[in-house]
C-alpha positions as CSV (number, residue, x, y, z in Angstrom):
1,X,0.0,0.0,0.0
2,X,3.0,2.6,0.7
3,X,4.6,1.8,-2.2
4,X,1.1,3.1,-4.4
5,X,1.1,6.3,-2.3
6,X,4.7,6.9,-3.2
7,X,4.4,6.7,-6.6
8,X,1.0,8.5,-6.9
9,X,3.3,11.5,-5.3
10,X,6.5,10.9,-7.5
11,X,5.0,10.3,-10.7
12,X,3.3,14.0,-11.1
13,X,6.4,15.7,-9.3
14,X,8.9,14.1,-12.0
15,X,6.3,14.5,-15.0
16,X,6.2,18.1,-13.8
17,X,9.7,19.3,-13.5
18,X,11.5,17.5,-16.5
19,X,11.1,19.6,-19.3
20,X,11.8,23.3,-18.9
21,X,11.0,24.8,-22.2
22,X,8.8,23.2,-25.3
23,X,9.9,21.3,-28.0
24,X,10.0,24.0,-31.3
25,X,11.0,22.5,-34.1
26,X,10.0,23.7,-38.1
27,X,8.9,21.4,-40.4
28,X,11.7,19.7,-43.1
29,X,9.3,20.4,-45.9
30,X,8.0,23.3,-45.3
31,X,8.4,27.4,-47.0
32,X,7.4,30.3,-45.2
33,X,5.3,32.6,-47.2
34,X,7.6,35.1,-46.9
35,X,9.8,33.2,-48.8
36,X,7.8,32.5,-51.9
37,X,7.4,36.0,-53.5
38,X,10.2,38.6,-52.9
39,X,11.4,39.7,-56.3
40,X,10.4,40.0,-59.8
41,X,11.5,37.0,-60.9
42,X,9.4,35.0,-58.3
43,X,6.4,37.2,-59.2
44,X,6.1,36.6,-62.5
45,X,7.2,33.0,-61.7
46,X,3.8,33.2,-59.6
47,X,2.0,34.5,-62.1
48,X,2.8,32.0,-64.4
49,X,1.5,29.3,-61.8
50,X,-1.6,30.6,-61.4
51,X,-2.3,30.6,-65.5
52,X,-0.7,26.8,-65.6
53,X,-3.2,25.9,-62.6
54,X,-5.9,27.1,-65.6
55,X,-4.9,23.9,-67.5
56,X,-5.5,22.1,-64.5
57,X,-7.1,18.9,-66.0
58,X,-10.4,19.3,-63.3
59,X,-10.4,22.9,-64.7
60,X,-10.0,23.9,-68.3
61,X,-7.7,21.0,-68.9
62,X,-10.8,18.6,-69.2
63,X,-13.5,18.4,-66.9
64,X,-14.7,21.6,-66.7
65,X,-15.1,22.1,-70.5
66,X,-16.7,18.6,-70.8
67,X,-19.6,19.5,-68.6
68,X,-21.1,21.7,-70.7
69,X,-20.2,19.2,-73.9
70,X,-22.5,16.4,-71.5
71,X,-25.2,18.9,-70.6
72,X,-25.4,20.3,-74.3
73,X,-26.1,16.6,-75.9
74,X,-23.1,17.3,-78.1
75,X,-21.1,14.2,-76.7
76,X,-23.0,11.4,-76.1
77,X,-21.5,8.2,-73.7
78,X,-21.8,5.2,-74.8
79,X,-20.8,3.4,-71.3
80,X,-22.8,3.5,-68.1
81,X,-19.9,4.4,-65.9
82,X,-17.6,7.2,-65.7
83,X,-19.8,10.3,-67.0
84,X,-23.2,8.3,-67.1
85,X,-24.8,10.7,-64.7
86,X,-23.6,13.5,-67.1
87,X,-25.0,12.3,-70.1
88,X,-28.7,11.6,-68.3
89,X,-28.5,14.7,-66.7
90,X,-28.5,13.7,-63.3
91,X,-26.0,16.2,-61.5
92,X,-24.6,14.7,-58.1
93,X,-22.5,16.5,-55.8
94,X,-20.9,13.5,-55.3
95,X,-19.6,12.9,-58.6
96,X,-16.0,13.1,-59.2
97,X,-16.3,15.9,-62.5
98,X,-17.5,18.2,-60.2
99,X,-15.4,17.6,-57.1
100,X,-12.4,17.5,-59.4
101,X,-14.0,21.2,-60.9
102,X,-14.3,22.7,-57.7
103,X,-10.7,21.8,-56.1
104,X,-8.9,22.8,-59.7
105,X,-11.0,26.1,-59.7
106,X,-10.0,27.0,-55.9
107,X,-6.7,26.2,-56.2
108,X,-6.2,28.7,-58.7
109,X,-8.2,31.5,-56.6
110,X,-5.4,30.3,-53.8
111,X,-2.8,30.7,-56.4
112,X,-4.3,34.2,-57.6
113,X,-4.6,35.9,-53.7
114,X,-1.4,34.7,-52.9
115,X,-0.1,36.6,-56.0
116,X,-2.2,39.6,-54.8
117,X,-1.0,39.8,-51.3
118,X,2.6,39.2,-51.8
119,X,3.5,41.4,-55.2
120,X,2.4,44.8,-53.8
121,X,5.1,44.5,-50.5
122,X,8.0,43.6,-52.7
123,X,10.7,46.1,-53.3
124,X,13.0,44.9,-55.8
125,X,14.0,47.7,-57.7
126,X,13.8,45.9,-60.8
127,X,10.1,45.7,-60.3
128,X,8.5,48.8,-61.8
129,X,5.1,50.2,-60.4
130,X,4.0,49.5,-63.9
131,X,4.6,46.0,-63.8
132,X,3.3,45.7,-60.3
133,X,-0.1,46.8,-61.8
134,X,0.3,44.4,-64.5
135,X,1.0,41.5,-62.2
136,X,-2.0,42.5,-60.1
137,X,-4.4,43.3,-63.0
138,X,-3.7,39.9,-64.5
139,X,-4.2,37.8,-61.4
140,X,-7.4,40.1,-60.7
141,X,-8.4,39.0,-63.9
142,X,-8.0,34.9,-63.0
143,X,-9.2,35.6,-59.8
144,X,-12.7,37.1,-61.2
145,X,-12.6,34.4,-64.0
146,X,-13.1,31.8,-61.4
147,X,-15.5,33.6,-59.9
């Protein structure tokens, strides 16, 4: 029975006084934001990014255009699987074409604010104003468009 009471008393007094400070460690894989866009060259690298997510094959790749090929009667599916529910009209939310639509078409919104929040705090001096307003006006543009 003493030896119980003892170590209900020792237990909590060692758990609490072995660690004076927390463990703080960054991630391996991981970028700050600040690091991503600083100069010109990383913000028209950026730029480019957000018109290659575009192509994205959920976005104007493939899927995105295709709906409105199924919903139009100008393709017509042979199969019942796949883009069946297209074809008949029968819209699901859970259907991949749309799930794949959605992320692609967020992603590049992501891609676009990212852009927008980062280009107008940069000072590289080989960044002009007037390509600082082209930057912006282009991914306002994607941004809108995905709206």
């Amino acid at each position: 029975m003493k030896k119980s009471s003892l170590y209900i008393v020792i237990l909590p007094a060692v758990l609490l006084i072995s660690c004076s400070k927390y463990l703080d460690i960054q991630p391996r894989g991981y970028v700050s934001d600040e690091a991503t866009i600083f100069d010109k060259a990383s913000a028209l690298t950026a730029l480019n990014g957000t018109y290659r997510s575009l192509a994205d094959n959920g976005y104007y790749g493939e899927d995105f255009v295709e709906t409105g090929f199924f919903a139009g009667g100008d393709w017509i599916n042979q199969t019942t699987g796949g883009s069946a529910n297209l074809v008949i009209q029968n819209f699901r939310s859970d259907d991949s074409y749309f799930q794949n639509i959605w992320s692609a078409i967020y992603a590049t919104i992501n891609n676009a604010n990212n852009v927008l929040a980062r280009v107008p705090g940069i000072g590289d001096p080989g960044l002009t104003q007037q390509l600082k307003n082209q930057i912006l006006g282009q991914a306002y543009f994607i941004r809108a468009l995905c709206y």
